[in-house]
N, C-alpha and C positions, 0 to 999 in steps of 0.2 A: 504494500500500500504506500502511496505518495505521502506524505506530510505539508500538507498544504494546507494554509489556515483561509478558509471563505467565511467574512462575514456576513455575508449575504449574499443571496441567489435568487435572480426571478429568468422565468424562461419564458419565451411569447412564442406560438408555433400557428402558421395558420395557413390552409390547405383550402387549394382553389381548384373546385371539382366541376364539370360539366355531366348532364344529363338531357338526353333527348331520348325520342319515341315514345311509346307507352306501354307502360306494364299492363293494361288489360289486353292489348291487342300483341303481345311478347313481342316487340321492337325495343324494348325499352334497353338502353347501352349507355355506360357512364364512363368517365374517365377523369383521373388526375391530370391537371393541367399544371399544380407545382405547389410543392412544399416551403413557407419559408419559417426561418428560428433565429431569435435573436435571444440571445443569453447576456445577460448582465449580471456581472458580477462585484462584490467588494471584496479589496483585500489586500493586504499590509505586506504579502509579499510580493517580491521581485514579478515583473511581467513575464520573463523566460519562465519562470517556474509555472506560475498560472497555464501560461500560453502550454506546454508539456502534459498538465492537469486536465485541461483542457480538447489535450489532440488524445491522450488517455482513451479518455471517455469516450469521446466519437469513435474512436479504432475497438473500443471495446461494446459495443452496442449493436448486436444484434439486429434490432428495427433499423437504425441509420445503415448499419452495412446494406442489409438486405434491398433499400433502396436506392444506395447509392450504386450498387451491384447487383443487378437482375437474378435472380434464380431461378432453378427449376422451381416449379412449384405443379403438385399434384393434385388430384381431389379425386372424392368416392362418394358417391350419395347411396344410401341404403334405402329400400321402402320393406317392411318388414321383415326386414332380413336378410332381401333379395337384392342383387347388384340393379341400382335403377341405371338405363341405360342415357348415355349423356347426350346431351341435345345441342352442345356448343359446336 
């Protein structure tokens, strides 16, 4: 673990999404059009070390990775047990 002292922490995250068609009529398709974050922080240490604390974090987070770097991604829908077949 880092030893970084943060007096304070506020984070702002805000995601601009598109939706067209319609879900009664199964046209309905959305999409991410972009995530932004601003982090703000205080604190009494040096800016290389925050700045470090900082890259930490983002290299270690799962959800950022995953978007900043595409993955596989799988899916399975079951309807009583039974493999329902996919319509995508």
């Amino acid at each position: 673990m880092m030893k970084v002292s943060v007096s304070k922490a506020r984070v702002h995250v805000s995601m601009r999404n598109r939706q067209e068609g319609s879900v009664l009529q199964g046209t309905v398709k959305t999409s991410c059009l972009g995530i932004e974050t601003r982090l703000e922080l205080e604190s009494d240490e040096p800016p290389e070390r925050v700045a470090a604390l900082v890259r930490n974090a983002e290299n270690g987070c799962f959800t950022m990775q995953a978007l900043l770097t595409p993955v596989p991604f799988t899916r399975a829908v079951t309807l009583n047990g039974s493999l329902l077949p996919s319509s995508v």
